[in-house]
C-alpha positions in Angstrom: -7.9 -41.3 29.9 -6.7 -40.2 26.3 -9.3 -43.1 24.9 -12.3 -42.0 26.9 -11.7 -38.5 25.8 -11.4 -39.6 21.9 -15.0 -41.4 22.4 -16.2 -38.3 24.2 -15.4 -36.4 21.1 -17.7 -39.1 19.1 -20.4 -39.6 22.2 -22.0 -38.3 25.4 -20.5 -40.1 27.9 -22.7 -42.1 30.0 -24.0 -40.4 33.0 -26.4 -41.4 36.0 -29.9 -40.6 35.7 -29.4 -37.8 37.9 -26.6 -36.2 35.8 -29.2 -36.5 32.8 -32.1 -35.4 34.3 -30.1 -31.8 35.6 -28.6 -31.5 31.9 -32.3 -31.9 30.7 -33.1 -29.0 33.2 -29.8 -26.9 32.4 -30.9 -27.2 28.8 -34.1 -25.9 29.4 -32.7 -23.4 31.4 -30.5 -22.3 28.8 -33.5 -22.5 26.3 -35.9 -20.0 28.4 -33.2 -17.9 29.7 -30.0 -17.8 27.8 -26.4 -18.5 29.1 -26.0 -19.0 32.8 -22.8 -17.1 33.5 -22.7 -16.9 37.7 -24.3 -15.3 40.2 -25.2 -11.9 41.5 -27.3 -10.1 44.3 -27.7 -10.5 47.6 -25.3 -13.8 48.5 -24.7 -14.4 44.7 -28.2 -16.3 44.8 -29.8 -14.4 41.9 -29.2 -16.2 38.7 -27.6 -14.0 35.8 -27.5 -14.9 31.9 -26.6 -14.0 28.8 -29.4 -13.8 26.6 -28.6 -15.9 23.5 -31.2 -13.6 21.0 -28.7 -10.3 21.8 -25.3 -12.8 22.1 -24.9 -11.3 18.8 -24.9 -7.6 19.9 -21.3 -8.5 20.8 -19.0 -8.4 24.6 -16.1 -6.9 26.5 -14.5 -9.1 28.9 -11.8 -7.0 31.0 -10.0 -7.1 34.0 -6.2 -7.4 35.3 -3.7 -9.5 34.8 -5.2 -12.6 36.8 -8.5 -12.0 37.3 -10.0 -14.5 36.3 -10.2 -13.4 32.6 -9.4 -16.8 31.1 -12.2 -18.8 33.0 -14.9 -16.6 32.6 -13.8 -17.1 28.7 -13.8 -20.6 28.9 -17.3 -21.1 30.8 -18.5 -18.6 27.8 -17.3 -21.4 25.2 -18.3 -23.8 26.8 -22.0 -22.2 27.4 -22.0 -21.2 23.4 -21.1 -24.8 22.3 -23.8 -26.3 24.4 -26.3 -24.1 23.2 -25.4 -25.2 19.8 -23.0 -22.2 18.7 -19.9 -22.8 17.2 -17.1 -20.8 18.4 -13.9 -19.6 17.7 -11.1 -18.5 20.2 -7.7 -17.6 20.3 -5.3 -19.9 23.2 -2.7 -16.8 24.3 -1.1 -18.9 27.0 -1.7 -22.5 26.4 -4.6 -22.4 28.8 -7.9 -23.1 26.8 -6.8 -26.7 25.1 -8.8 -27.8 28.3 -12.1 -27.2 27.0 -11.1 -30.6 25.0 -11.3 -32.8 28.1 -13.6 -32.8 31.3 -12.6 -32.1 34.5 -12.3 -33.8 37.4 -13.2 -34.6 40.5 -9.5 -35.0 41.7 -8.9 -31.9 40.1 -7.5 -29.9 43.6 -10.3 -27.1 42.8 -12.8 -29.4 42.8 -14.0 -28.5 46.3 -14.4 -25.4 45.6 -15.8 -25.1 41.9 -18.7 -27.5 43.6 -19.0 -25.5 46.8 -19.5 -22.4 44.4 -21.7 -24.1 42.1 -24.1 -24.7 45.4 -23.8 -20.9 46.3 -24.7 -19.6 42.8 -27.6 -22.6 42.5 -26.2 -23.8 40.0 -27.3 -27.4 40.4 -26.6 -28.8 36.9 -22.9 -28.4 37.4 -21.5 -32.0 36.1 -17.3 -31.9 34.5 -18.0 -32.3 30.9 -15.5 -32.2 27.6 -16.6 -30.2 24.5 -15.9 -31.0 20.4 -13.0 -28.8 19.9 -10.6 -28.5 16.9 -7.0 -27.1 17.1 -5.5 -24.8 14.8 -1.9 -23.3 14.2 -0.9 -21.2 11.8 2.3 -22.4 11.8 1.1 -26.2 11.7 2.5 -27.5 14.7 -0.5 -27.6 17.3 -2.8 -27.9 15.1 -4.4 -28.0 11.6 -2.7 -25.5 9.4 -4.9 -22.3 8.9 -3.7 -20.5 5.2 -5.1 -17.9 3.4 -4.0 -16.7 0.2 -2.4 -12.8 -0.7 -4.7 -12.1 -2.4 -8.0 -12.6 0.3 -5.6 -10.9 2.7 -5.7 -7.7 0.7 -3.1 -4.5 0.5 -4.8 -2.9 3.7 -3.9 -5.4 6.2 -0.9 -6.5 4.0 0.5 -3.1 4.8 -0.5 -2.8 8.8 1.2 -6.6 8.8 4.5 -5.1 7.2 4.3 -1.9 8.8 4.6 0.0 5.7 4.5 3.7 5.1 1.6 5.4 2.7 4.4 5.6 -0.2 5.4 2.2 0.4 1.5 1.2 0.3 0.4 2.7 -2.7 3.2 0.4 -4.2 1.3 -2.2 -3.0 -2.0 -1.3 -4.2 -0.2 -0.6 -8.0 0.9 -4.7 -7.4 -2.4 -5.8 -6.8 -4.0 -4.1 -9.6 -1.4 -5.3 -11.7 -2.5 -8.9 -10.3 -5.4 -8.3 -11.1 -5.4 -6.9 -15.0 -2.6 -9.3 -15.8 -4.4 -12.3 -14.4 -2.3 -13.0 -11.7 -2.7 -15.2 -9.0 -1.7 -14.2 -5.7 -1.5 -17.3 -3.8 1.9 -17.1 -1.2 5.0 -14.4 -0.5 6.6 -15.5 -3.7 3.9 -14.8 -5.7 3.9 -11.2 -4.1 8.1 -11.0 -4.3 7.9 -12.3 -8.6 5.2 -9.2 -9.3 7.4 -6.8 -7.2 10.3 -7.5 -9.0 8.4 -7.2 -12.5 6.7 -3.7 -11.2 10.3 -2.6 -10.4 11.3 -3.5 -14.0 8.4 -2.3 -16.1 8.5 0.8 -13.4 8.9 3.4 -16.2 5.8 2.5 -18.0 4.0 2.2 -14.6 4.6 5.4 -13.5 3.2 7.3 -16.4 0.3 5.5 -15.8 0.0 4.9 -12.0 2.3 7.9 -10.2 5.7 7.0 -8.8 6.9 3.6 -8.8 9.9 3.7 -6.5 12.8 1.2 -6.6 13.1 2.5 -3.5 10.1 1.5 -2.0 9.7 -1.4 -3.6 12.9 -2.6 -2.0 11.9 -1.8 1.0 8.3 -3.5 0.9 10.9 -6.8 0.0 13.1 -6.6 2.8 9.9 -6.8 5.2 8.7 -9.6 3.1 12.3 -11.4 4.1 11.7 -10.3 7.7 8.2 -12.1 7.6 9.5 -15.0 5.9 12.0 -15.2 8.7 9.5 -15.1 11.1 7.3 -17.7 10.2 5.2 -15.9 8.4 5.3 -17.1 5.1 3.6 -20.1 6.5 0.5 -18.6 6.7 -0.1 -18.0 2.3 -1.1 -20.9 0.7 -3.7 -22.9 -0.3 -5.7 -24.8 0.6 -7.3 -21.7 2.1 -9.6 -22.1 5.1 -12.7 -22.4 4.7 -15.0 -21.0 7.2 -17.4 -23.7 6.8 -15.0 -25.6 8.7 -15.4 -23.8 12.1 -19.4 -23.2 11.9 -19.7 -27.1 12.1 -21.8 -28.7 14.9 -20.8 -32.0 16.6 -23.4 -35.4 16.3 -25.1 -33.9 19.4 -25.7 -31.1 18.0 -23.2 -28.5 19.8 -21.1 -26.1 18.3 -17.6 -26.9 17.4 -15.1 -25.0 19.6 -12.2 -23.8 16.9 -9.1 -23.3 19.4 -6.0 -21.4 17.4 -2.9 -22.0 19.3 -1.4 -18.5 19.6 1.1 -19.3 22.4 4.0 -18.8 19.8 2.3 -16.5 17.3 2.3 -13.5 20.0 6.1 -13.3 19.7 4.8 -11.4 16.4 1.7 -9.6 17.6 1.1 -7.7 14.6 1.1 -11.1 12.5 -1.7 -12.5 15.2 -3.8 -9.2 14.7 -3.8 -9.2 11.5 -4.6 -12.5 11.1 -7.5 -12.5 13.4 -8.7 -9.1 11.7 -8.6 -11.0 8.3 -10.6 -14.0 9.5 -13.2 -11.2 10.6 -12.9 -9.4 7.3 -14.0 -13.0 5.8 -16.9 -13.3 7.7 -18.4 -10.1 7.4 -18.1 -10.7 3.7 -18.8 -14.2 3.1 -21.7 -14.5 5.5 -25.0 -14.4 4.3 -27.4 -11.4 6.5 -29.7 -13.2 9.0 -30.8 -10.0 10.7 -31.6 -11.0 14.5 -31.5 -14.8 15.0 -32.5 -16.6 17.8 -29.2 -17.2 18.4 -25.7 -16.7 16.9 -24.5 -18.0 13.9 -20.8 -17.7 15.1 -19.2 -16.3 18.2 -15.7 -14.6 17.7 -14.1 -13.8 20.7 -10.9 -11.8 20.2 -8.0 -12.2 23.0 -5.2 -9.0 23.6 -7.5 -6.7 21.7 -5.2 -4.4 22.2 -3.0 -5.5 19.7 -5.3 -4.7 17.0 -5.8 -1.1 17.8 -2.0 -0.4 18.8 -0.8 1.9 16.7 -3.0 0.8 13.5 -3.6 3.5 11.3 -7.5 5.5 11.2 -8.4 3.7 8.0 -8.1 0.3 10.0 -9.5 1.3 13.0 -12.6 2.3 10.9 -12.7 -0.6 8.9 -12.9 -2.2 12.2 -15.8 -0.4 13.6 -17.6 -0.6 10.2 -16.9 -4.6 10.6 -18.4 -4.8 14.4 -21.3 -2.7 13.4 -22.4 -4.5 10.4 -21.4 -8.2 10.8 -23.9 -8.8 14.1 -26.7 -9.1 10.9 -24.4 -11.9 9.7 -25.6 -14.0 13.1 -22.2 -12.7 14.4 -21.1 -11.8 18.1 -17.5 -10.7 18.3 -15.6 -10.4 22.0 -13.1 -8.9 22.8 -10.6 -9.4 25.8 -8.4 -7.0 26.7 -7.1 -5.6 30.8 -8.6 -2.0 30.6 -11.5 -1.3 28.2 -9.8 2.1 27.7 -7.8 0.0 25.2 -11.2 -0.1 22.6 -11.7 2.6 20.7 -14.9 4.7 21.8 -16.7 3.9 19.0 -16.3 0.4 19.0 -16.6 0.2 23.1 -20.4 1.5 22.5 -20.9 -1.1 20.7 -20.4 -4.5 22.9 -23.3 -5.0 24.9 -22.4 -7.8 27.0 -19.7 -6.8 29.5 -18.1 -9.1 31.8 -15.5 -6.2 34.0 -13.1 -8.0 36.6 -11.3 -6.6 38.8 -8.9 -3.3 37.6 -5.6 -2.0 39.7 -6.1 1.3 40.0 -2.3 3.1 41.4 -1.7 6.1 38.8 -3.9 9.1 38.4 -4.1 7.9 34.7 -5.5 4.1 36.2 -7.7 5.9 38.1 -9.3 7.9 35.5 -9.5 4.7 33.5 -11.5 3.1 36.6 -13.8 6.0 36.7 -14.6 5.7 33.2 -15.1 2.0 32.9 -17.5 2.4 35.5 -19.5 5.3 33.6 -19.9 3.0 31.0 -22.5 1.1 33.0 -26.2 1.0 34.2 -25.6 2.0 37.4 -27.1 -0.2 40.6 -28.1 1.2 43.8 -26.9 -1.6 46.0 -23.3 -0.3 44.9 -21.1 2.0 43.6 -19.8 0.5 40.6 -16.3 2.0 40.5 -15.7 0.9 44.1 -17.2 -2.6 42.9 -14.6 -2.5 40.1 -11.7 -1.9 42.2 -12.9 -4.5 44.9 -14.5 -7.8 43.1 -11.9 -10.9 44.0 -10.5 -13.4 41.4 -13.7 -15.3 39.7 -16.0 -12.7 40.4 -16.9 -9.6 38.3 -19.0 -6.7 38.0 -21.7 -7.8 34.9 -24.3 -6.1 32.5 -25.6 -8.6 30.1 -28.5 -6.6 27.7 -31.9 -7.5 28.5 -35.4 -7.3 26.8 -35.0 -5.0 23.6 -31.4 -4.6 23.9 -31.5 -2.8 26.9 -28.3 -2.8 28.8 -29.1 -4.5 32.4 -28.3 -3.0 35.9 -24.8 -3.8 36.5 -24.2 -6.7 39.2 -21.5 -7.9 41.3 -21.5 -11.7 40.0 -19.7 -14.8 40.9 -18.8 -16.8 37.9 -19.6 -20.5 37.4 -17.4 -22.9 37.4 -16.2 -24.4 34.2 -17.2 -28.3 33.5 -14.3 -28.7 30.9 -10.7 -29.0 32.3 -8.8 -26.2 33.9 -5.4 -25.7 32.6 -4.3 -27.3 29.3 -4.7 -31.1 27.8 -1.3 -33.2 27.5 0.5 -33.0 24.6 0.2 -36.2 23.6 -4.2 -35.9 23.9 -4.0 -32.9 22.1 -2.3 -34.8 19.3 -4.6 -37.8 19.0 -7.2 -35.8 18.8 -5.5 -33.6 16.0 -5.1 -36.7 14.4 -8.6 -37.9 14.7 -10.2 -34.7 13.2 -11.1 -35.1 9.4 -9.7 -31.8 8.5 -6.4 -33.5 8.7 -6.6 -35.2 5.3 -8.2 -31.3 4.0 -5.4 -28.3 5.5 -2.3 -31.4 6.2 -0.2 -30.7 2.8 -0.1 -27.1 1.0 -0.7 -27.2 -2.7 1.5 -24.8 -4.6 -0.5 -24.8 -8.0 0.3 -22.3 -10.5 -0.2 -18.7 -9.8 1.8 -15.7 -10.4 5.2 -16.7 -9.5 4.8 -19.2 -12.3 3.3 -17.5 -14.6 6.0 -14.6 -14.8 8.8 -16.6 -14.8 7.2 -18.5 -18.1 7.3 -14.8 -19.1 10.4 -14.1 -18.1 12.0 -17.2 -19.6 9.7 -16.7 -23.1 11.2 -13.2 -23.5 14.7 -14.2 -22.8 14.7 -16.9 -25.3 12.9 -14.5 -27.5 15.7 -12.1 -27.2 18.1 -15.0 -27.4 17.0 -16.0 -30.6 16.6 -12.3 -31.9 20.1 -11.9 -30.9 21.1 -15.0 -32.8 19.6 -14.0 -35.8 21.2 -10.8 -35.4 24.4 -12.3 -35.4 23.5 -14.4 -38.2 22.7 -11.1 -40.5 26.0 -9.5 -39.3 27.9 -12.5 -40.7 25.9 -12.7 -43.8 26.3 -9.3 -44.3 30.2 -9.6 -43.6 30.2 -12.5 -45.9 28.7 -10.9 -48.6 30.5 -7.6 -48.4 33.6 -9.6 -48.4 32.7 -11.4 -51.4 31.8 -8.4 -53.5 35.0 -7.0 -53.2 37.0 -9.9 -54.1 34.6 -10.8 -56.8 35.0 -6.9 -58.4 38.8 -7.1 -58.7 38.7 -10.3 -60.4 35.8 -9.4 -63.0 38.0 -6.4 -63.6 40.9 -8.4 -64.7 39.1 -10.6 -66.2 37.4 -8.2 -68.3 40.2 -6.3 -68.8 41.7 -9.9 -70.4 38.6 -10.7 -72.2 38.2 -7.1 -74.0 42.1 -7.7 -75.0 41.8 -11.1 -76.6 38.2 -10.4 -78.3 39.3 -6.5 -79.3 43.0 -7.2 -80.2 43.4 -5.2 -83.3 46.8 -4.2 -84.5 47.0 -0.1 -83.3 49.4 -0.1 -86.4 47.2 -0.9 -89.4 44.4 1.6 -90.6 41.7 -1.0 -89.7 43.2 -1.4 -86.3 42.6 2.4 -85.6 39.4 2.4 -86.8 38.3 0.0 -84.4 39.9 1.6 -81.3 38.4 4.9 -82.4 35.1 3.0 -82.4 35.2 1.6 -78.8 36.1 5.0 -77.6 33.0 6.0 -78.9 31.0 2.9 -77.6 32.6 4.1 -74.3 31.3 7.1 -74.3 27.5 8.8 -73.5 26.6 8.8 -77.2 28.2 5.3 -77.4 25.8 4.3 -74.8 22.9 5.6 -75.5 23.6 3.7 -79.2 23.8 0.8 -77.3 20.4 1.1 -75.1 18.5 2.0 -78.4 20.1 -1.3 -79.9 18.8 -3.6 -76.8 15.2 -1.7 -76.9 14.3 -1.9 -80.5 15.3 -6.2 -79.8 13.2 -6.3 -76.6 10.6 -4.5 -78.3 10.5 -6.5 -81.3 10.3 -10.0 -79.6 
């Protein structure tokens, strides 16, 4: 099985003619009316679809814990990818590596899935596997997703350590440091080296940038430890990932479906927000603006929503809404999945178009107002009340408003999803290997690169002005024994020049004190000795300078 699916990956596999000739149809189904996401109406017999021209104007996809959530996110991907839209999804439980393999026939659903594809007319349904690459951050179920510090940027740097505002500006003074000094920000010891140096140049930095806290800026390390000791250091590093890598489309000209495993990255939620908000941040600003394509560029669908707006701070929360207002002109549709749409902002709730509400428990007054509101949110139908529909829809069936015509929301419908034609439930370990090893990204995100970069750099520093002191002390040293040396010799040197001296002036002046020319003399060296005497002398030695 693990070899047909690796030749899958490379090829359609063969089918009957029949099997062609109802893809041929499906695809011209898909081409006149968008996505075909289930059935709705009277007996689930009137086809609904998710037209790909607004796929971009972004979704909600809602509903209790099982629902049916999951399916109805893997019949989307698989839908996108065969209209030639690459996609990029998150794997919370393990679930979704499916969409890598077909199902099958044996498959102990199988009855069902086909009896419901015949009640929804959905007469194309054939199991089918779809060109998906695996991603980990941490490098074990997939390819190795980095990014760099620096791309990450202080905003979502601080929501990932949870710092406070005093402890955030500290990190915005790092990365303008970075960025005057030159410094590459590559990994968490990059970040760690420039703390340590803002904390000992802190008195000059806060004359010219406000407080610099030793404080603080131990306490922005110890939640860099923390994150280290998570895993999280993993994630900084290059080679960096680049998007071009997930908007790729297979030989057959579907869109690759990027699967992150995130299984064991939701034992640090924050660190899978933030992570999925950055990969947002990059396409919003890397993208080129397409204005309203035919169809998507990308479609980002965004699992536990929630996580990103629990307790994030205003500033992110806007930078979130600015992000899913302007990035649908980048050929972008962004979806997010969450229980209770109560857990989206307003703002960005008005926003996603395409709503796909299962079924919500409704047992507290406060889940009751939450069902009342969901329900408000939509085009109401008179076949139904909605927010008894809400409350009443079983497990693979939802209440559905997909926009129409001019971005018009549709009438809301009570629809039974498709089936999915990939495999329900996740690949074996050992497939999902192969076909990680398979993938020519290997070669590109296997080994990190630690090239040099800011760590580096200011320990080159570091070590250049301790030697420079070193050696400035040495000479120091060297001076102070000179000095010693020299201070030493002058005073043995003086006493002996005074003897001598005194010797000398004996032996050359030793006249006899008795006789008359004896006292002469010594009267005369008295005289020499004194101020005339010397002034005598210094009018001698001018007059001979002079004259030569």
């Amino acid at each position: 099985m693990i070899s047909d699916v690796l030749h899958f990956h490379r090829k359609w596999l063969r089918l009957d003619v029949q099997a062609v000739t109802a893809k041929l149809a499906g695809e011209r189904d898909k081409m006149e009316n968008g996505l075909f996401i289930g059935g709705g109406g009277a007996e689930y017999g009137e086809k609904q679809y998710l037209d790909l021209k607004y796929a971009n104007r972004h979704g909600l996809i809602a509903g209790a814990t099982g629902t049916g959530k999951t399916v109805t996110l893997q019949i989307l991907a698989e839908s996108f990818s065969a209209a030639g839209v690459p996609v990029f999804l998150s794997d919370v439980k393990g679930d979704l590596s499916g969409l890598a393999d077909r199902g099958s026939p044996d498959f102990k659903l199988h009855e069902a899935f086909t009896k419901r594809a015949a009640q929804i007319g959905f007469t194309e349904f054939t199991y089918d596997a779809f060109p998906a690459v695996f991603w980990d951050l941490f490098g074990q179920q997939g390819h190795p997703v980095r990014t760099t510090v620096a791309e990450m940027g202080p905003l979502l740097l601080a929501r990932l350590l949870d710092l406070t505002e005093a402890q955030e500006g500290i990190l915005n003074i790092a990365f303008r440091l970075a960025d005057e000094q030159g410094l590459p920000l590559l990994d968490l010891k990059d970040l760690q080296a420039l703390l340590v140096w803002t904390g000992e140049n802190r008195a000059e930095l806060s004359l010219r940038y406000g407080n610099v806290s030793v404080a603080s800026i131990g306490a922005i390390q110890r939640r860099l430890l923390v994150l280290e000791n998570e895993g999280g250091a993993e994630i900084f590093g290059e080679p960096a990932l680049d998007l071009a890598d997930m908007m790729r489309l297979d030989a057959d000209g579907r869109g690759q479906i990027n699967i992150l495993a995130a299984d064991t990255l939701m034992a640090s939620p924050k660190l899978y927000a933030t992570f999925l908000l950055w990969l947002l941040s990059e396409l919003f600003e890397d993208l080129p603006e397409v204005g309203d394509p035919d169809k998507p560029k990308l479609v980002f669908f965004f699992d536990e929503a929630h996580l990103l707006f629990d307790g994030a701070p205003k500033a992110l929360v806007d930078k979130v809404e600015q992000v899913a207002r302007l990035i649908r002109s980048k050929g972008v549709g962004v979806y997010f999945i969450t229980q209770n749409p109560d857990d989206i902002p307003e703002d960005i709730l008005g926003q996603l178009g395409n709503r796909v509400q299962h079924a919500l428990r409704a047992f507290t007054a406060r889940d009751k107002k939450a069902l009342r509101m969901a329900a408000e949110t939509y085009r109401p139908n008179p076949d139904f009340d909605t927010e008894t529909a809400i409350r009443e829809v079983g497990v693979g069936e939802a209440v559905t408003s997909m926009l129409q015509k001019k971005g018009v929301p549709g009438i809301v419908q009570r629809t039974l999803i498709r089936p999915p034609s990939s495999k329900l439930g996740p690949i074996p370990a050992s497939l999902r290997a192969q076909l990680i090893a398979a993938s020519d990204l290997g070669a590109k995100y296997a080994n990190a690169v630690d090239r040099d970069s800011a760590h580096e750099m200011l320990k080159r520093r570091a070590d250049a002005a301790a030697k420079a002191a070193e050696e400035a002390e040495r000479r120091e040293e060297e001076q102070s024994a000179a000095e010693r040396e020299f201070n030493a010799g002058r005073r043995y040197s003086g006493t002996r020049v005074s003897r001598s001296s005194a010797k000398t002036r004996k032996r050359t002046l030793n006249f006899d004190d008795s006789s008359l020319g004896g006292a002469i003399a010594n009267v005369l060296v008295k005289e020499l000795k004194g101020t005339t005497g010397r002034r005598i002398v210094r009018g001698i030695l001018g007059g001979l300078f002079k004259a030569r």
